[in-house]
C-alpha positions as CSV (number, residue, x, y, z in Angstrom):
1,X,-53.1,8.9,20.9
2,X,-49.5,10.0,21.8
3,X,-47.2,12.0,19.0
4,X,-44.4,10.4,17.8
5,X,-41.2,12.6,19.2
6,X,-39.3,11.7,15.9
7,X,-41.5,11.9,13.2
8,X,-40.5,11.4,9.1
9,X,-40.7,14.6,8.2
10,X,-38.6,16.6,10.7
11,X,-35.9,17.2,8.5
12,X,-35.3,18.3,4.9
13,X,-33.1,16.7,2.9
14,X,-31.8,18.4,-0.2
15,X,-30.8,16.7,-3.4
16,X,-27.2,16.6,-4.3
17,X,-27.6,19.5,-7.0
18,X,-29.2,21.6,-4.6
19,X,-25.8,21.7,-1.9
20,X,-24.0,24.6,-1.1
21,X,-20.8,22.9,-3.0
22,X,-22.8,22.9,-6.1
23,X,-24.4,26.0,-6.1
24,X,-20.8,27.5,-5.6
25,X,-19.5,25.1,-8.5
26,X,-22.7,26.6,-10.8
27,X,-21.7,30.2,-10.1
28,X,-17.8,29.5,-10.5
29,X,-18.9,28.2,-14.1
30,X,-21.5,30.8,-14.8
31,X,-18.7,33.8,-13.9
32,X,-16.4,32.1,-16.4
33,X,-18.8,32.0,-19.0
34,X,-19.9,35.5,-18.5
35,X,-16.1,36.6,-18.7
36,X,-16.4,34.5,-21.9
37,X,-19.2,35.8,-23.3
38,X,-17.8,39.4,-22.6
39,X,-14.8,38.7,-24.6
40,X,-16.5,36.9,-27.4
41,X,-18.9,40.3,-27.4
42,X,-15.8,42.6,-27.9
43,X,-14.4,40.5,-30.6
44,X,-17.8,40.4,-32.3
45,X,-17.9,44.3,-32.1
46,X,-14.5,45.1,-33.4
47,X,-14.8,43.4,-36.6
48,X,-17.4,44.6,-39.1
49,X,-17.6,41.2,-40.9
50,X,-19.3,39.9,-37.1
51,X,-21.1,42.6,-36.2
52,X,-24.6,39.9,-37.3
53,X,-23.6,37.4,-34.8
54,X,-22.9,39.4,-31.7
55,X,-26.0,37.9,-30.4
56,X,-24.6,34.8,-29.6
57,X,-22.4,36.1,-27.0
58,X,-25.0,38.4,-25.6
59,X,-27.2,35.7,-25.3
60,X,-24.8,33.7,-23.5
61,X,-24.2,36.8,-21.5
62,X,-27.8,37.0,-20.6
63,X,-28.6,33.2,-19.7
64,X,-25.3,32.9,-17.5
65,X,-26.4,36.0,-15.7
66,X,-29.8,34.7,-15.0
67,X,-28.5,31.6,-13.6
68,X,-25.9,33.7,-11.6
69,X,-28.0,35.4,-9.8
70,X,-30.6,32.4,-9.1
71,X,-27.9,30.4,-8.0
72,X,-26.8,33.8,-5.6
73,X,-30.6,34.0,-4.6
74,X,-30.9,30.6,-3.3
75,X,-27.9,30.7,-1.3
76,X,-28.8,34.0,0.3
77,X,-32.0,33.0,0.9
78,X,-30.8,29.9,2.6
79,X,-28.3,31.4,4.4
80,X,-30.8,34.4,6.4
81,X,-33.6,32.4,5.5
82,X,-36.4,32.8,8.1
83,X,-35.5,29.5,9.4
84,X,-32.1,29.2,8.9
85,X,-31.2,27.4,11.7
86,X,-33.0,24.5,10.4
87,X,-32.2,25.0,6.7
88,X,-28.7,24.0,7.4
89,X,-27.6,20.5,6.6
């Protein structure tokens, strides 16, 4: 029984969400909502009356981090990936 030379499965196909254009759209938006976050922590710490809800900001500081730096990780990874001649689209 011969192989087929082209099978199905040769090549990976990513879902839209997963492209290097939106990864790089997900971080642009996670840095501006860390800046936010940032700011929204400095005006929650300079007024005594919202010192009780400064966790808002940091939790928004925390969560757009994490995604920052998943989003960074899966682009690195892809780019010097161990195969990264074929991970390219």
């Amino acid at each position: 029984m011969r192989l087929d030379p082209q099978p199905l499965f040769r090549k990976v196909i990513r879902p839209w969400y997963d492209g290097n254009t939106a990864c790089w759209i997900v971080i642009a938006v996670a840095v501006s909502v860390v800046l936010f976050s940032l700011s929204g922590l400095s005006v929650a710490r300079s007024d005594p009356f919202f010192h009780r809800h400064a966790w808002v900001p940091v939790t928004l500081l925390i969560l757009s981090l994490f995604v920052l730096v998943a989003m960074a990780g899966r682009l690195i990874k892809r780019r010097y990936g161990r195969n990264s001649q074929l991970n390219e689209p």
